[in-house]
C-alpha positions, 0 to 999 in steps of 0.5 A, spaced: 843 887 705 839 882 702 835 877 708 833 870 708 830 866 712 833 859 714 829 852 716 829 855 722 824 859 725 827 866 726 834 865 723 836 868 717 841 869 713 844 876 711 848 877 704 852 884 706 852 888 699 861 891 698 862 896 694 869 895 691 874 900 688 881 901 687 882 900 695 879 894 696 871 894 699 866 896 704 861 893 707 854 895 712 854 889 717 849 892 722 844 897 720 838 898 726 833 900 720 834 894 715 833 888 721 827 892 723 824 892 716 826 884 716 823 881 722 829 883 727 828 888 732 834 887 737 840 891 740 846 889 740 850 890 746 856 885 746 862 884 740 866 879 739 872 876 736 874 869 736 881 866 733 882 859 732 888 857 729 887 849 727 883 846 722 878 842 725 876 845 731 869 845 734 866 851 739 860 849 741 854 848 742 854 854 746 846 858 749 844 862 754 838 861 759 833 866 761 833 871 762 839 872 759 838 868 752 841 871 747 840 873 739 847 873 735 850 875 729 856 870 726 860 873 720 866 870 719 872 875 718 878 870 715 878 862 713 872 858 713 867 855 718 860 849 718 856 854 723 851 850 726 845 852 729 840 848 733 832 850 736 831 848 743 825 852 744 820 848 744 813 852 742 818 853 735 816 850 729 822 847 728 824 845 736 830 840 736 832 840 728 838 844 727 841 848 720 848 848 719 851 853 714 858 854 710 860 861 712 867 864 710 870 871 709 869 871 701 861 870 701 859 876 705 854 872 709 852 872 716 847 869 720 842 871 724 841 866 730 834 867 734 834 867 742 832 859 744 838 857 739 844 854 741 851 855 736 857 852 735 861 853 728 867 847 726 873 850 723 874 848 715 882 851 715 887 853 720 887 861 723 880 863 722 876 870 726 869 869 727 865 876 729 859 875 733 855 880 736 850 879 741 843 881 744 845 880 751 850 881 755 854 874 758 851 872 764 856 866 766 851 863 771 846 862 765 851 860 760 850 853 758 850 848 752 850 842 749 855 836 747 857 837 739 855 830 738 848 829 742 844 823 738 837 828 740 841 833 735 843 828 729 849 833 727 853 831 721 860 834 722 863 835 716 870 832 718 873 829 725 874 834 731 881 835 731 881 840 737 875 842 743 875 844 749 875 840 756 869 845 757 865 843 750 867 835 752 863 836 759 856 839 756 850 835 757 846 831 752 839 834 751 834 830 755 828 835 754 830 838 762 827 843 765 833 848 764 834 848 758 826 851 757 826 858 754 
């Protein structure tokens, strides 16, 4: 595993190495002793799979609030996205920049995304799988977000948003609340 870390603090990129042969490849995606080595200490205690069917599709900007905040682990398994992350810590170094990535399931990428960071990714072609693992377990009372097109947040996305969700539609715009303090 080759780390890297991203603009912003805390986040890093992950380059999974595959060994090929005749069957096709394997690949580690999480070894406790490699992340410790490279500045991330945290359990992972929830998996996910998303599944999009159309191109265009934006999920997010998802976090959750203390004290169920959470580091994540995005790997996209099939197609393509434009993950982006965004700091809201504010005592971070790169409080309210955003980073965003193109992850697809040849590069053999995944991201590593800090506690305090809100998540959301579009997707770049139709049927894409995302894998996410998570440092905490969901908590829906703690569960929050952010509208995608927030001006605090200056995201540039890489094509209109074709499909979103009623629910990513009624996030707030950032305003510095006291809520959305780690």
């Amino acid at each position: 595993m080759l780390f890297r870390q991203a603009e912003i603090s805390g986040a890093r990129t992950i380059t999974l190495p595959r060994h090929h042969d005749e069957r096709g490849s394997f690949g580690r995606i999480f070894d406790r002793d490699r992340f410790a080595e490279n500045g991330i200490s945290c359990d992972f205690v929830q998996a996910s799979i998303s599944r999009t069917s159309y191109a265009g599709t934006l999920r997010g900007l998802h976090f959750q609030r203390a004290p169920y905040a959470e580091a994540k682990l995005v790997h996209c398994l099939r197609g393509e996205i434009y993950d982006v992350i965004c700091d809201l810590r504010p005592d971070s170094p790169t409080y309210l920049k955003h980073q965003y990535f193109y992850l697809n399931c040849s590069d053999n990428e995944m991201i590593y995304i800090p506690p305090g960071c809100a998540h959301g990714f579009m997707t770049l072609n139709d049927d894409v799988e995302v894998f996410y693992a998570m440092s905490n377990i969901y908590a829906q009372d703690h569960a929050s977000g952010l509208r995608f097109d927030d001006p605090a947040l200056r995201i540039s996305w890489p094509r209109p948003v074709a499909h979103i969700s009623a629910k990513d539609l009624q996030w707030p715009y950032y305003k510095g609340s006291e809520d959305m303090v780690w």
